[in-house]
LUMKEZA-442741 format. One record per atom (N, C-alpha, C): x, z, y; residue number from 1; atom name; residue in three letters. Coordinates in Angstrom, 3 decimals. Layout:
N
         px         pz         py     i   at    aa
          X          Z          Y   NUM   CA   ALA
...
***
This chain:
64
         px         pz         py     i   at    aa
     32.851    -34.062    -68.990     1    N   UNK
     31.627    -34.239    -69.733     1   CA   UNK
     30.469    -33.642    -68.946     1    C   UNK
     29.406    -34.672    -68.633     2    N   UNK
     28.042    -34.056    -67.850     2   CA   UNK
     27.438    -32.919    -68.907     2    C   UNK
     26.396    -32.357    -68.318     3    N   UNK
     25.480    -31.264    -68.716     3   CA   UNK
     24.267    -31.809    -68.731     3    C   UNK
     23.343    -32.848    -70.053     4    N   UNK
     22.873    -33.048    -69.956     4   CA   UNK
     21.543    -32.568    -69.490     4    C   UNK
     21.607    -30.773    -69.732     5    N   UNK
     20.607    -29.984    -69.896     5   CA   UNK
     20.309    -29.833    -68.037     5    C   UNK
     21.296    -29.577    -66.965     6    N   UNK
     21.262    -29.583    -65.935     6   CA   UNK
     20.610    -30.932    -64.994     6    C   UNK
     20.989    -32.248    -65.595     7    N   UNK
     21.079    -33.343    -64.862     7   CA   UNK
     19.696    -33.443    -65.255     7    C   UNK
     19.173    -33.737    -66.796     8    N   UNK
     17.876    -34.246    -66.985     8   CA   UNK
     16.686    -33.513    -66.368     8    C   UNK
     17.082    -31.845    -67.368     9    N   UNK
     15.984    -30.536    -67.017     9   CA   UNK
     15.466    -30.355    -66.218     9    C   UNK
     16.758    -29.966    -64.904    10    N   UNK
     16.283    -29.306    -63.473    10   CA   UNK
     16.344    -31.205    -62.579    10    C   UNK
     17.351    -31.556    -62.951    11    N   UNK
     17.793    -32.360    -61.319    11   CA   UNK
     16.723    -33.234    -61.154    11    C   UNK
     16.503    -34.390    -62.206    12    N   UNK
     15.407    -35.083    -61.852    12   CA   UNK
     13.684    -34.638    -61.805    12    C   UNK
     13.449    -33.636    -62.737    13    N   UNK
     11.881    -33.354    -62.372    13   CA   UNK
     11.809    -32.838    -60.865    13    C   UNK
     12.814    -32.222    -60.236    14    N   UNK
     12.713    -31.719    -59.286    14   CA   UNK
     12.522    -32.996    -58.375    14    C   UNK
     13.424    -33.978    -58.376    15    N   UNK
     13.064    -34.646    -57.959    15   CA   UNK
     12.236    -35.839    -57.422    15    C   UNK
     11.681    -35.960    -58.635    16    N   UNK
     10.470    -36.519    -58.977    16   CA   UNK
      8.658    -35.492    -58.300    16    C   UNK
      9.198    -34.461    -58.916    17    N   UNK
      8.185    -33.773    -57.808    17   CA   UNK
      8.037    -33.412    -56.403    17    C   UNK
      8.988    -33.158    -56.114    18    N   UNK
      9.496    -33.694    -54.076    18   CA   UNK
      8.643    -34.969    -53.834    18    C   UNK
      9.496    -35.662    -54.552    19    N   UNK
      9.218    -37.404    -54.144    19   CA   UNK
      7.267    -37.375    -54.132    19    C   UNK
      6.657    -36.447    -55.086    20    N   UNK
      5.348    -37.135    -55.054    20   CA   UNK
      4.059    -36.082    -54.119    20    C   UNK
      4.992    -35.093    -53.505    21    N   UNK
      4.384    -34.346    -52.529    21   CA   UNK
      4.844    -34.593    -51.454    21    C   UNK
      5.896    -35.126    -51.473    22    N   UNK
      5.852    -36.116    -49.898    22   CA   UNK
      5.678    -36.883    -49.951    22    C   UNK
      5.098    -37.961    -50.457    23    N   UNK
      4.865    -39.619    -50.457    23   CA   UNK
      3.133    -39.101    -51.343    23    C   UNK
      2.476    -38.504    -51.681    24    N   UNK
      1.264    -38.587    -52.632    24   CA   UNK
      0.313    -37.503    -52.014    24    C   UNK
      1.107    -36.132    -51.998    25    N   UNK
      0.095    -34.998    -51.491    25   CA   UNK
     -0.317    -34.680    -50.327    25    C   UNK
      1.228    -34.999    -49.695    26    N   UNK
      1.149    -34.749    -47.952    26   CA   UNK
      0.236    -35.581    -47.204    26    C   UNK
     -0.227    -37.162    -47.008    27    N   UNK
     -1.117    -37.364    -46.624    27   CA   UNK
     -2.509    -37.412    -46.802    27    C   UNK
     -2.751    -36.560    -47.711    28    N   UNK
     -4.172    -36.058    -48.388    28   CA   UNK
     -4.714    -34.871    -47.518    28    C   UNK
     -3.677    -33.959    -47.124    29    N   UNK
     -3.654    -32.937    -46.444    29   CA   UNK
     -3.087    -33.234    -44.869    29    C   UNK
     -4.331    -33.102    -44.385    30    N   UNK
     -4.158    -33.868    -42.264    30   CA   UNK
     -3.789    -32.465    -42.017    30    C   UNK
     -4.028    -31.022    -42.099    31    N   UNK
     -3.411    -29.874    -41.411    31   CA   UNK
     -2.185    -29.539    -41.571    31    C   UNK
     -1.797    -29.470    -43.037    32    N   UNK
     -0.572    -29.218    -43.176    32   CA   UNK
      0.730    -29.800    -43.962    32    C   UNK
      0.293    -31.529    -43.262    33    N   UNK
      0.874    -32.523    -43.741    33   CA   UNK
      2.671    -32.185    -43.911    33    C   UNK
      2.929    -31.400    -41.855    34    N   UNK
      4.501    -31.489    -42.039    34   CA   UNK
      5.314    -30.883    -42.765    34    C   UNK
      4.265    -29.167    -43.043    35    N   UNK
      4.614    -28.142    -44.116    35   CA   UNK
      4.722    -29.013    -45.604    35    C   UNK
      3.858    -30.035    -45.674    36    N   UNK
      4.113    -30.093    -47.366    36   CA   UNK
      5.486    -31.186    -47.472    36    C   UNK
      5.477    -31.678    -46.640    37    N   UNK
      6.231    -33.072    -46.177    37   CA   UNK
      7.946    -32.102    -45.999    37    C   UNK
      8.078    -31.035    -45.808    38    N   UNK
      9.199    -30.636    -45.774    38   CA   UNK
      9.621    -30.023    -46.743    38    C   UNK
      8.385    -29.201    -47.641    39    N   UNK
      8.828    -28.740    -48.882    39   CA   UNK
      8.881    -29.639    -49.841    39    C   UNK
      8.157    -30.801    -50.059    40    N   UNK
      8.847    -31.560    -50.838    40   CA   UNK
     10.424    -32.211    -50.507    40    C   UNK
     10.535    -32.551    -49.195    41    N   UNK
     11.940    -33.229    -49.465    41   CA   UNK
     12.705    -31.973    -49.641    41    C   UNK
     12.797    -30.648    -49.340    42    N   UNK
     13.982    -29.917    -49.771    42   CA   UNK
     13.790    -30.164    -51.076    42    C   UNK
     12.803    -29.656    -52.130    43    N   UNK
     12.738    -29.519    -53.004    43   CA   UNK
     13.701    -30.983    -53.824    43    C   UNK
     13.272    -32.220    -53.381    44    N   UNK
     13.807    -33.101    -53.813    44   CA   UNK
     15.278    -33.515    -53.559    44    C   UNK
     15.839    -32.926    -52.104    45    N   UNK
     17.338    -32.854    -52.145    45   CA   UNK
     17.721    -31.815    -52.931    45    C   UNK
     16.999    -30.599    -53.367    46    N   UNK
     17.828    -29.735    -54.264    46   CA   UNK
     17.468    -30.558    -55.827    46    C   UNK
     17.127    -31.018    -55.778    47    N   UNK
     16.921    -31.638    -56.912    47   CA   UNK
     17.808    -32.664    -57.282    47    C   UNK
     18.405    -33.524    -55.918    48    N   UNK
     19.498    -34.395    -55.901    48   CA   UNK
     21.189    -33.370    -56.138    48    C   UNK
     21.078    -31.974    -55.804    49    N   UNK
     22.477    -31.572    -55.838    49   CA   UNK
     22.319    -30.715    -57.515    49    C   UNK
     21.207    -30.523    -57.667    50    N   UNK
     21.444    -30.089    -59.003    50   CA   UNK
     21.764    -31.210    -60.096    50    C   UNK
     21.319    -32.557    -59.590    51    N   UNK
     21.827    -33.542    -60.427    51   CA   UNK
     22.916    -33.955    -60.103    51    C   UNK
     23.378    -33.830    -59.155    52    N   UNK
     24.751    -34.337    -58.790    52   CA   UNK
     25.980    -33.005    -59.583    52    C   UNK
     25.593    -31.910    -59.796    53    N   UNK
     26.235    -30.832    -60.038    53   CA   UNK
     26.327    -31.022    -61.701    53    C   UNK
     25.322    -31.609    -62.124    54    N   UNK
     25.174    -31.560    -63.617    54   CA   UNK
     26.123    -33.063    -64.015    54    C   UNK
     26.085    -33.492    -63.197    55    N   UNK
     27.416    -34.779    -63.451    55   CA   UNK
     28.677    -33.895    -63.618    55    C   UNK
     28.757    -33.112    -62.891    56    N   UNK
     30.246    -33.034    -62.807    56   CA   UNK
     30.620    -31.413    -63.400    56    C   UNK
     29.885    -30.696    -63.717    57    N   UNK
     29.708    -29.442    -64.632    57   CA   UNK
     30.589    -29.889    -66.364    57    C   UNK
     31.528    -28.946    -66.270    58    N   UNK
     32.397    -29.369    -67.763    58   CA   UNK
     32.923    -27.514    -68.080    58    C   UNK
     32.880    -27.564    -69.318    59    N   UNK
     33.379    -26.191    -70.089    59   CA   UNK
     34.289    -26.309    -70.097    59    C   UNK
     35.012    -25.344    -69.236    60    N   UNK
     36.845    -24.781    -69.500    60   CA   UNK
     37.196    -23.782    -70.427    60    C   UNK
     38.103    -24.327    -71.261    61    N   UNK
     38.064    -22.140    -71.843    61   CA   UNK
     39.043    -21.271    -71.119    61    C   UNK
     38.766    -20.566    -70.894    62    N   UNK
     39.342    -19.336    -70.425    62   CA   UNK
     40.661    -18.775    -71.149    62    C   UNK
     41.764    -18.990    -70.288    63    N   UNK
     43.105    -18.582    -70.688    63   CA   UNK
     43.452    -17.176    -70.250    63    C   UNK
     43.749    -16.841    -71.836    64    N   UNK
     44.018    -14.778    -71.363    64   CA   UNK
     45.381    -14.750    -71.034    64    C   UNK
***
């Protein structure tokens, strides 16, 4: 069972905001195009493993 709270919450806004500071902000900014251009795509691959993580995130119970 996914985690909806992980996949929706974190994975996609993150990714969605990557996506629009490297494709929207970065060429607005000519000095420090490559700086923004790199923090968005990390931001947006961590945004891809937190959604990929929230797929596959399931509650075990704990055997005493």
């Amino acid at each position: 069972m996914a985690s909806k709270a992980i996949t929706v919450g974190v994975g996609i806004p993150m990714i969605i905001v990557g996506a629009l500071m490297a494709w929207l902000w970065a060429p607005i900014e000519a000095d420090l195009q490559n700086q923004i251009e790199l923090v968005g795509s990390i931001i947006g691959i961590l945004g891809v493993v937190f959604f990929i993580s929230g797929l596959f995130y399931t509650k075990e119970p704990v055997m005493h």
